[in-house]
Residue, then its C-alpha position, 0 to 999 in steps of 0.5 A: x500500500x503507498x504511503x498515505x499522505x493526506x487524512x480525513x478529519x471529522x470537520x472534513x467529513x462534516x463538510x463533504x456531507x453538507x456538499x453532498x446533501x446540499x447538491x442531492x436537494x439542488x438535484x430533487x428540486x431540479x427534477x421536482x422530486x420533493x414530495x412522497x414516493x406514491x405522489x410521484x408520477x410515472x417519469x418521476x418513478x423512473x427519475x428517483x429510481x436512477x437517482x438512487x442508482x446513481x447515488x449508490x454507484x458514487x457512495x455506496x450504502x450507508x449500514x451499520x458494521x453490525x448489519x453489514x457483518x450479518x448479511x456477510x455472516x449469511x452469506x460467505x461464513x467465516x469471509x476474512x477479506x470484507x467481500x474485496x480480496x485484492x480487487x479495488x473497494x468498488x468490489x467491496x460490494x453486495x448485489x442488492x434491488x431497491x423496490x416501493x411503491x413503483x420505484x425499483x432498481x435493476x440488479x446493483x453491484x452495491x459498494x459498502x464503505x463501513x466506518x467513520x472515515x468512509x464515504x458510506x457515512x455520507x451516502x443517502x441510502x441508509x440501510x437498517x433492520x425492519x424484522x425480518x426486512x430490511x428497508x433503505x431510507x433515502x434522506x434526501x433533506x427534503x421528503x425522505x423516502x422508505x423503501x424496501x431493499x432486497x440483499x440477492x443471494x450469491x451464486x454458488x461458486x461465490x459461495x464454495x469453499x475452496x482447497x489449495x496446499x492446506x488453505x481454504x479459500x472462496x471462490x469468490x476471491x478469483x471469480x467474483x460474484x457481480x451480478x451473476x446467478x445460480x446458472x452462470x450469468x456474468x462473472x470477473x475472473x481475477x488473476x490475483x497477481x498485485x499492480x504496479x501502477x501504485x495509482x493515488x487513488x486505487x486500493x487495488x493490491x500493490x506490489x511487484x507483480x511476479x508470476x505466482x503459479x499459486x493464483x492459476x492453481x487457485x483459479x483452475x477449480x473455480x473455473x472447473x465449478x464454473x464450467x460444469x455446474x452453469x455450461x459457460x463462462x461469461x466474464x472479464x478477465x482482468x489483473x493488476x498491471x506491471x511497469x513493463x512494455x507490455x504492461x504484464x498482459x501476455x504473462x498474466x493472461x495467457x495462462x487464464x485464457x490457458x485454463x479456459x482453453x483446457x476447460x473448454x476441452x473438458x467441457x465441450x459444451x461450455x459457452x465462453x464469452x470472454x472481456x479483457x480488461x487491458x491497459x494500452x501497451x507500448x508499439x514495441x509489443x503490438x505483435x507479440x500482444x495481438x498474437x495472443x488475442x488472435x489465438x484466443x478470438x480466433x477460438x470464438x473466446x474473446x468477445x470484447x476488450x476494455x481499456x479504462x482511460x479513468x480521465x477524459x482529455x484535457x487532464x493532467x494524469x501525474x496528478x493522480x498516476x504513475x509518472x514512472x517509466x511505463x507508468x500509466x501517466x505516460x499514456x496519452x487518452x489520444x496521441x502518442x508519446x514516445x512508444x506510448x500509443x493512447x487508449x484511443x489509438x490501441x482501440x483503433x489498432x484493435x478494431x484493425x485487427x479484430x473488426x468483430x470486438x466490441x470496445x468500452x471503458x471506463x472514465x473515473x468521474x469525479x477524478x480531476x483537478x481540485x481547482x477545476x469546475x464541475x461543469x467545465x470537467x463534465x464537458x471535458x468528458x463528454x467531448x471524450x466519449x462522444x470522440x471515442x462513440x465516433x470511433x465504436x468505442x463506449x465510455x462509461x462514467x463510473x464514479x470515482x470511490x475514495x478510500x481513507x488509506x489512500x494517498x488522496x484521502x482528502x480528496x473532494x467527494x463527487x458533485x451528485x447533481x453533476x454525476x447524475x448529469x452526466x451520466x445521463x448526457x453521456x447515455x444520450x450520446x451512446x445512444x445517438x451511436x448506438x452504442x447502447x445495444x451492442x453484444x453483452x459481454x464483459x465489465x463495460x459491455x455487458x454488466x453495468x452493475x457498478x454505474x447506472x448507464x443502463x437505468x439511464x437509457x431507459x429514462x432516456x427512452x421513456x422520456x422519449x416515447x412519452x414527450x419527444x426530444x423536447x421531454x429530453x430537452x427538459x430533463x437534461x435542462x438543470x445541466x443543459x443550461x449551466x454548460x450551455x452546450x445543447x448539441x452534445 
């Protein structure tokens, strides 16, 4: 773990609460959403179901370690590694659906940040015991709201408890549990090995990232599970990345797709749609990385390939990345710096060779300058992901998720009136490109457990069918009119 710079103080949780709470009330009254759930109608159901995604996406629940510790107990007994293992506090998560009074959302991938330096203690979804229920009260300063909030029982693979060398582990640690059900659905296979990226902002595990035969030892079985008890293996590989040309991808993934090539031998039937979550690695190594694609595409596994920009263009990227050499603050979103191909040029090479791919990412929203304002910012991302929509390549805005053992542990906490924006904006981008129906595969492409993208296109759609570019005029008026930008 990098050396923490900066602390949390309590005055400083006292005001990032009242920043949040203030921009949840600019955001209701925008929408005219202060009033009981039952007074709300249809479209207004549809807005506060995506406010509640949206919230829960950038701040997680609010719930005490007491209860936390329970619905835990209850599900992976005797669990050690607080639902993350060597995954980033975005997988410190719980499947759950929020549901009342015609309000509900999909199947979220819910972040659980427990303690009082955490940014759980600032979210409006406070979570608590009702008997045998638990309920989830929105407190939104203005007409707080209750509802019902269902915890979904993991798969049977998150569950299983492992052996390995006398150590006994979950399988949830290399495959995690996500949005998937008992018969399969999408999965994050993990490969266990650190990053070397040291990243200010991520608490994915840090270290030198030296192949450990032991993590594919580990893996092997979930897999064997996977395989035979659901017939397919839809999943995201992903791992930590090396300061290496290649960012580590062929030592790390090879032996991966290698165990899913073998189980597909032993279990004919096995329907494999594989994500690779990469980073974009230097010219000198295009051949050799393409190579192993193309053996593994050409298999008819991989379906897709993510790269996560995490910052939009116009952003200085030492502020919050690597500056070493191969370090991630050395990749341009689009250009080139020395051997260094940006994100946006490693889609294109990719799209050369593998037509058929589908392409997505990530931008980390909320990751930029203290000193820049929150429209300026979201129009900088939105130029982003309407250039990479140009190119077939969908960018998702996921929320950025501070943690207190982090270098930028005082780190302003995301604007929700401005996530909630742009995300919405964005959606309405993918969907003049059609970006929003593409083959369902992968962390970006298929899941959206951890964003509320898909929410927002069915508020986008609903609003359409109803009242016309004109009731999206509207919607996206609290936004539209400080950006001053109504062509995006």
């Amino acid at each position: 773990m990098l050396e923490k710079i900066s602390e949390r103080t309590n005055g400083w949780m006292e005001s990032q609460k009242r920043l949040v709470d203030n921009s949840i009330d600019l955001l209701i009254n925008s929408w005219g959403l202060n009033k009981a759930l039952k007074d709300l109608n249809p479209l207004q159901k549809k807005q506060a179901g995506f406010v509640m995604e949206t919230m829960m996406a950038a701040y997680g629940l609010n719930i005490s370690p007491a209860l936390l510790s329970q619905v835990v107990e209850d599900f992976y007994p005797g669990i050690d590694d607080h639902l993350k293992g060597g995954l980033t506090d975005n997988h410190k998560s719980l499947a759950v659906t929020i549901h009342e009074d015609g309000v509900a959302t999909a199947v979220k991938y819910a972040p659980v940040f427990v303690g009082e330096k955490e940014i759980g203690i600032v979210s409006p979804l406070k979570i608590y015991a009702a008997g045998e229920k638990t309920k989830v009260n929105f407190g939104n300063g203005l007409t707080p709201w209750t509802l019902n909030i269902d915890f979904i029982i993991p798969p049977p693979h998150a569950t299983k408890q492992f052996s390995f060398q006398g150590e006994t582990y979950f399988g949830k640690s290399y495959v995690d549990a996500c949005v998937s059900g008992q018969n399969g659905g999408f999965v994050l296979i993990d490969s266990g090995h650190p990053c070397e990226q040291g990243c200010k902002f991520c608490t994915y595990s840090q270290g030198i990232s030296e192949l450990n035969p032991n993590n594919f030892s580990k893996l092997e079985p979930v897999l064997d599970f996977l395989a035979k008890s659901t017939g397919k293996i839809t999943a995201c590989l992903s791992s930590g990345s090396s300061l290496s040309p290649d960012r580590g991808i062929i030592n790390v993934f090879t032996p991966m797709l290698e165990i899913i090539d073998e189980l597909k031998t032993k279990y004919p039937k096995t329907k494999v749609e594989l994500e690779l979550e990469l980073m974009p690695w230097q010219i000198s190594t295009n051949q050799a990385v393409l190579e192993m694609i193309k053996k593994y595409h050409q298999k008819g596994f991989i379906k897709a390939v993510n790269l996560n920009l995490e910052t939009p263009l116009g952003i200085d990227r030492s502020e919050f990345m690597s500056t070493d050499n191969f370090g991630k603050a050395g990749i341009p979103i689009a250009g080139q710096n020395g051997d260094n191909q940006g994100y946006l040029e490693t889609f294109q090479l990719l799209k050369l060779n593998f037509p058929d791919l589908k392409f997505a990412g990530l931008v980390l929203f909320g990751l930029k300058p203290q000193s820049m304002g929150w429209s300026e910012y979201t129009k900088l991302c939105l130029e982003t992901v309407k250039l990479f929509a140009q190119n077939d390549v969908k960018l998702l805005f996921q929320p950025v998720k501070i943690s207190s053992t982090t270098q930028m542990a005082d780190y302003p906490l995301i604007d929700p009136f401005w996530l909630t924006g742009a995300i919405l904006l964005a959606d309405l981008i993918h969907i003049n490109y059609k970006l929003n129906n593409k083959h369902k595969v992968g962390c970006v492409n298929g899941c959206d457990a951890c964003d509320p993208s898909r929410a927002g296109y069915g508020l986008l759609n609903y609003c359409q069918s109803i009242a016309g570019n004109e009731g999206i005029n509207q919607l996206l008026k609290p936004w539209l009119e400080i950006i001053n930008n109504k062509q995006i």
